[in-house]
Residue frames as qw, qx, qy, qz and C-alpha x, y, z in Angstrom:
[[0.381, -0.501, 0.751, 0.201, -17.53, 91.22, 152.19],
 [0.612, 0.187, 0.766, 0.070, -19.34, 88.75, 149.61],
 [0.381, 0.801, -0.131, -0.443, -19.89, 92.12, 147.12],
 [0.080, 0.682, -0.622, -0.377, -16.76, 90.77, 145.66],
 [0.504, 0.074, 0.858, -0.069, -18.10, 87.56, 145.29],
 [0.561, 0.536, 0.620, -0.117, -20.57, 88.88, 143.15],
 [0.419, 0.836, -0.127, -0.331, -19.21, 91.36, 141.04],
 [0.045, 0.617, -0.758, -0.207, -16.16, 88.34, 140.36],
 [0.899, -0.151, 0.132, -0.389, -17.97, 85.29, 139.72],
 [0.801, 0.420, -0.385, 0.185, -14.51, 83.81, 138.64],
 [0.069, 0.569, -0.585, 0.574, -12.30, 84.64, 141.30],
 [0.674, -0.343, 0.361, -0.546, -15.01, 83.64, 143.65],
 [0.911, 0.311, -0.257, -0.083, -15.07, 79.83, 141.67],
 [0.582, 0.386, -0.559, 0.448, -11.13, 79.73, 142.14],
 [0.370, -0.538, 0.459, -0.603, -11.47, 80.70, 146.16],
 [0.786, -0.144, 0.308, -0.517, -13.89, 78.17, 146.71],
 [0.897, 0.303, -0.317, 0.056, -11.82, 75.46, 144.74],
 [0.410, 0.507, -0.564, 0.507, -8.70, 76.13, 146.55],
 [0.416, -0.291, 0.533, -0.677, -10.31, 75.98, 149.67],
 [0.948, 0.034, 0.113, -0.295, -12.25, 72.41, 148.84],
 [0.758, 0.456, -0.454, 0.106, -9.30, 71.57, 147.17],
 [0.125, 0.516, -0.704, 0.471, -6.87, 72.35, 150.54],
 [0.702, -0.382, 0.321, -0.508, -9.91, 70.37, 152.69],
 [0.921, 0.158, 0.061, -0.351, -9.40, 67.45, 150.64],
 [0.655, 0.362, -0.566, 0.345, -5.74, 66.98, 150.79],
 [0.254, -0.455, 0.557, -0.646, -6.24, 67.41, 154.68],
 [0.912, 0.001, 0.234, -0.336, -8.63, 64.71, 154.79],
 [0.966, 0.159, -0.188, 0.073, -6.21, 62.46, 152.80],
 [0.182, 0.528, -0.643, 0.523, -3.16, 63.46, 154.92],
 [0.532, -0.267, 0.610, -0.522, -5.32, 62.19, 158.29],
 [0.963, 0.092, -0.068, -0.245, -6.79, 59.18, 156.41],
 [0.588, 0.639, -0.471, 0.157, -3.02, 58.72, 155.66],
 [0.356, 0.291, -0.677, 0.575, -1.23, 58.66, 159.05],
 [0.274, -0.223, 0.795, -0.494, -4.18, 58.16, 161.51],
 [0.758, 0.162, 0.296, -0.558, -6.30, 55.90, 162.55],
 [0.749, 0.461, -0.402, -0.255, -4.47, 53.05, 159.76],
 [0.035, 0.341, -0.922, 0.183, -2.31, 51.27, 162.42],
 [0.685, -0.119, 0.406, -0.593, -5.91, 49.54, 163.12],
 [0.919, 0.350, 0.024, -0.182, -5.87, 47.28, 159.88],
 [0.452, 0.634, -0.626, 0.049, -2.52, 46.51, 159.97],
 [0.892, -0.057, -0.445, -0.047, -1.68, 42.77, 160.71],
 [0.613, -0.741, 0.273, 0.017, 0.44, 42.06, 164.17],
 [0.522, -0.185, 0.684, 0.476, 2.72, 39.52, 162.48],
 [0.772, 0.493, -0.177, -0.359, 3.02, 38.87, 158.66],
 [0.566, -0.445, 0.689, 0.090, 3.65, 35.37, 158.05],
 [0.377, 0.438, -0.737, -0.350, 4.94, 33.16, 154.60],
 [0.678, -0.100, 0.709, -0.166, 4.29, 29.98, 153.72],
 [0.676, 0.402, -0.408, -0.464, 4.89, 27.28, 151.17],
 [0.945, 0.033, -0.325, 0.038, 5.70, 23.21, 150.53],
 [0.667, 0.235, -0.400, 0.583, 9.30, 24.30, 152.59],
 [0.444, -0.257, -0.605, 0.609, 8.99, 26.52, 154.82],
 [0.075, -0.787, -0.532, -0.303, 7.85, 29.34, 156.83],
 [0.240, 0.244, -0.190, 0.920, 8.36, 32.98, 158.28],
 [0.191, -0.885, -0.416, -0.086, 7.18, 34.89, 160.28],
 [0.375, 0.144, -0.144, 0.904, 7.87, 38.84, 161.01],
 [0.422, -0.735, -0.527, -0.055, 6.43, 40.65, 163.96],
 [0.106, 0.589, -0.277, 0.752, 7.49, 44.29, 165.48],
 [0.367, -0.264, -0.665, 0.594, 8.02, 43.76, 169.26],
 [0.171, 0.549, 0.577, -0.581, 5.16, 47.00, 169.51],
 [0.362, 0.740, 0.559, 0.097, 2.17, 47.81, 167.68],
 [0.205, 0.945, 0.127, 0.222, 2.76, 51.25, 167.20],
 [0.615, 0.052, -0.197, 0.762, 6.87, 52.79, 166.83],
 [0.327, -0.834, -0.080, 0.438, 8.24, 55.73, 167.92],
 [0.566, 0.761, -0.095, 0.302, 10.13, 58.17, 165.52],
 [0.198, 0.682, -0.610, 0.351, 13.82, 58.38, 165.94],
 [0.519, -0.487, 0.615, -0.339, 13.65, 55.48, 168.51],
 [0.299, 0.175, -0.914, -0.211, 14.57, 51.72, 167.78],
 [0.870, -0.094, 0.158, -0.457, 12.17, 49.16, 167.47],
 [0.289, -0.305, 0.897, 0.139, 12.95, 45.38, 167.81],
 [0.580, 0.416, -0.531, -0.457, 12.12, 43.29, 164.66],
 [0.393, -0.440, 0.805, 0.062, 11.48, 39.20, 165.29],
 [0.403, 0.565, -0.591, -0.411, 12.28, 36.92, 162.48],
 [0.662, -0.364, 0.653, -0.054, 11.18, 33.35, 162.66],
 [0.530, 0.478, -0.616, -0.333, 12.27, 30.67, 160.09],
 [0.653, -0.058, 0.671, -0.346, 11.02, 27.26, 160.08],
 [0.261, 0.124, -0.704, -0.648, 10.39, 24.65, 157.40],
 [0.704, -0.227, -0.349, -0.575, 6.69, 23.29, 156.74],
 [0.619, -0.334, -0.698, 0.136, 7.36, 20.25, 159.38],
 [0.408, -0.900, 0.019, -0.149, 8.36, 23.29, 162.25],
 [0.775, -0.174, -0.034, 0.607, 12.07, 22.04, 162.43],
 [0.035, -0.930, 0.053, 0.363, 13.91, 25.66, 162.71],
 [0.610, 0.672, -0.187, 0.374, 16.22, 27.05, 159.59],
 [0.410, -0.842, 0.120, 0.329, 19.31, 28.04, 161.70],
 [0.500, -0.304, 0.252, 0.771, 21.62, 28.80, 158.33],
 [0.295, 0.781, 0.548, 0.050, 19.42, 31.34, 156.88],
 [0.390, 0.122, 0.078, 0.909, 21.07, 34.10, 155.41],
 [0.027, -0.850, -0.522, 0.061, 18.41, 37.36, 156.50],
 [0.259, 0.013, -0.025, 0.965, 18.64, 40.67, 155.52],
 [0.135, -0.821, -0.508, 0.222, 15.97, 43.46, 156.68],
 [0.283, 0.173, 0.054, 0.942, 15.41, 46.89, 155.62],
 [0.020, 0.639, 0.634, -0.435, 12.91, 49.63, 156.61],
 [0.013, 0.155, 0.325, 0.933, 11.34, 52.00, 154.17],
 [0.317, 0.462, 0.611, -0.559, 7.95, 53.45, 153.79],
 [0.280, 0.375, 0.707, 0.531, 6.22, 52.89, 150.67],
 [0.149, 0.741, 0.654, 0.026, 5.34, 54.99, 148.66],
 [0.226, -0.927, 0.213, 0.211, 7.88, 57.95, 149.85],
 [0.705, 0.605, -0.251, 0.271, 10.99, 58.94, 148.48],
 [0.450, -0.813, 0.360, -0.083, 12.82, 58.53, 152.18],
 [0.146, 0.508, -0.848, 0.032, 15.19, 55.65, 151.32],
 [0.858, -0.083, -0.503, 0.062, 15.87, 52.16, 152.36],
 [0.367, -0.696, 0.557, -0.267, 17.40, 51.83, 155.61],
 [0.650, 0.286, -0.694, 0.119, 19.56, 48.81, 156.06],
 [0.694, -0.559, 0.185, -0.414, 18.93, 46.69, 159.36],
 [0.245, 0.290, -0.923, -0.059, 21.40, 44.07, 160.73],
 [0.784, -0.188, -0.306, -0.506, 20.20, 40.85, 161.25],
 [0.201, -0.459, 0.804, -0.321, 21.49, 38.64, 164.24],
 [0.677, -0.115, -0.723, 0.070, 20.80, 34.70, 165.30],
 [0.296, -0.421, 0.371, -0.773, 19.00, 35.07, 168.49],
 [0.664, -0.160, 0.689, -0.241, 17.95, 31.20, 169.08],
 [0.263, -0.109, 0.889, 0.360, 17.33, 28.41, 167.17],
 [0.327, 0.205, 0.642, 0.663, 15.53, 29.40, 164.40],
 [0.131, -0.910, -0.372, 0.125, 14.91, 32.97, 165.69],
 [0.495, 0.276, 0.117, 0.816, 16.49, 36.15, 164.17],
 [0.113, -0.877, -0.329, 0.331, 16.08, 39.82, 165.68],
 [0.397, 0.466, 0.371, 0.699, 16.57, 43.11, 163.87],
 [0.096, -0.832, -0.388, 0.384, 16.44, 46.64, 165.49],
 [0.283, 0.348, 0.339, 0.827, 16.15, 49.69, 163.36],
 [0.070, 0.658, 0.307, -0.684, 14.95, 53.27, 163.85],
 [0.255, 0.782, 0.530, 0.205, 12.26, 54.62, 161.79],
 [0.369, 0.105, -0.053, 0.922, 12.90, 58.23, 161.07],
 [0.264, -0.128, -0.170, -0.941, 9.67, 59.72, 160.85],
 [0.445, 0.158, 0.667, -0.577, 5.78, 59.27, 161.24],
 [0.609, 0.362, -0.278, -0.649, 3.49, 57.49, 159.23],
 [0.924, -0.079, 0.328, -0.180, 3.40, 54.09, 158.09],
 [0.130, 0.727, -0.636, -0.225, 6.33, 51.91, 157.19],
 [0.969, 0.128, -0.118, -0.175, 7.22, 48.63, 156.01],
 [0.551, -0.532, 0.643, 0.015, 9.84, 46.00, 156.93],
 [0.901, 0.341, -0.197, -0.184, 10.95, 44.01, 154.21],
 [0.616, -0.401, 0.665, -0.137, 12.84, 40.96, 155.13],
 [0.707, 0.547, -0.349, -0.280, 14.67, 38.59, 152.71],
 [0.752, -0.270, 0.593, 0.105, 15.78, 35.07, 153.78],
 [0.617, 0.555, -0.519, -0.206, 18.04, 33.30, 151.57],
 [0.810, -0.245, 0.462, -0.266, 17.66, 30.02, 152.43],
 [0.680, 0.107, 0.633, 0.356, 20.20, 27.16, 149.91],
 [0.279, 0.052, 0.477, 0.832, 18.75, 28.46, 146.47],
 [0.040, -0.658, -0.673, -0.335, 16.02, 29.79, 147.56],
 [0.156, 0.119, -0.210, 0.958, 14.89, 33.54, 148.35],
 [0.153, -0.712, -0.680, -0.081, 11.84, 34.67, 150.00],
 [0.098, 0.345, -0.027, 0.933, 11.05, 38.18, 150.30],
 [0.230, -0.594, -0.770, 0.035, 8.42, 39.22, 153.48],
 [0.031, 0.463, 0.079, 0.882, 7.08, 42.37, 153.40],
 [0.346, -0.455, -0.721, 0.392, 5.78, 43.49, 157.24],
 [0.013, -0.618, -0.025, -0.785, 3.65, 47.23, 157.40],
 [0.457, -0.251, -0.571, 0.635, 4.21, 49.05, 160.67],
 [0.094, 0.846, -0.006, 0.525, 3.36, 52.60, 161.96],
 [0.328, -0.126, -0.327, 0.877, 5.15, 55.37, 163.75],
 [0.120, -0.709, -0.451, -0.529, 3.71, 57.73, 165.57],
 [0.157, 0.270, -0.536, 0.784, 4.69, 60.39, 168.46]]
């Protein structure tokens, strides 16, 4: 079986590339989608001189095609709650050409906001969350994964 190896030292070359080559996009497909939900923060929270956010997925690790709950807090630097924050939330996954999804955003106490959206797929995704708050905008960017 390896004759041909030797009477082709080219062919052989190209085998053995394509075959290191296919190991090494396997290895970055699994680096990709497991084993990454470890380093990823529970909450991600904002701050400056005014106020603060926080955005936190109600579980560590989603489910594809199943809703997850999103919660949204808004505070200003003393801890008094924002309750006329304008919030919009979308879910994408960086990096991929799947889209934006659009999430609504409800008033779910005083200055608490919830958001549920379904991911579509596996892998790792991101919540981005935009308060418009008077004239100010703040943009918080939360990474999640899915995974069956």
């Amino acid at each position: 079986m390896l004759n041909w190896m030797n009477r082709r030292p080219l062919a052989a070359a190209a085998v053995m590339l394509t075959v290191c080559a296919l190991g090494l996009a396997l290895l970055l497909l699994l680096h990709r989608t497991g084993g990454a939900d470890e380093a990823l923060p529970e909450e991600t929270a904002w701050t400056d001189s005014l106020i603060a956010l926080r955005v936190r997925a109600d579980m560590a690790v989603g489910r594809p095609m199943q809703e997850q709950l999103f919660l949204i807090e808004a505070h200003t630097a003393d801890g008094l709650p924002i309750d006329d924050a304008q919030i919009e939330m979308k879910l994408q996954m960086p990096g991929m050409m799947c889209g934006e999804f659009a999430v609504p955003v409800v008033r779910s106490g005083s200055g608490h906001y919830e958001a549920r959206g379904i991911p579509v797929m596996d892998g790792r995704w991101e919540a981005e969350v935009t308060v418009q708050i008077g004239s100010g905008r703040y943009i918080v960017r939360h990474p999640f994964m899915v995974r069956r």
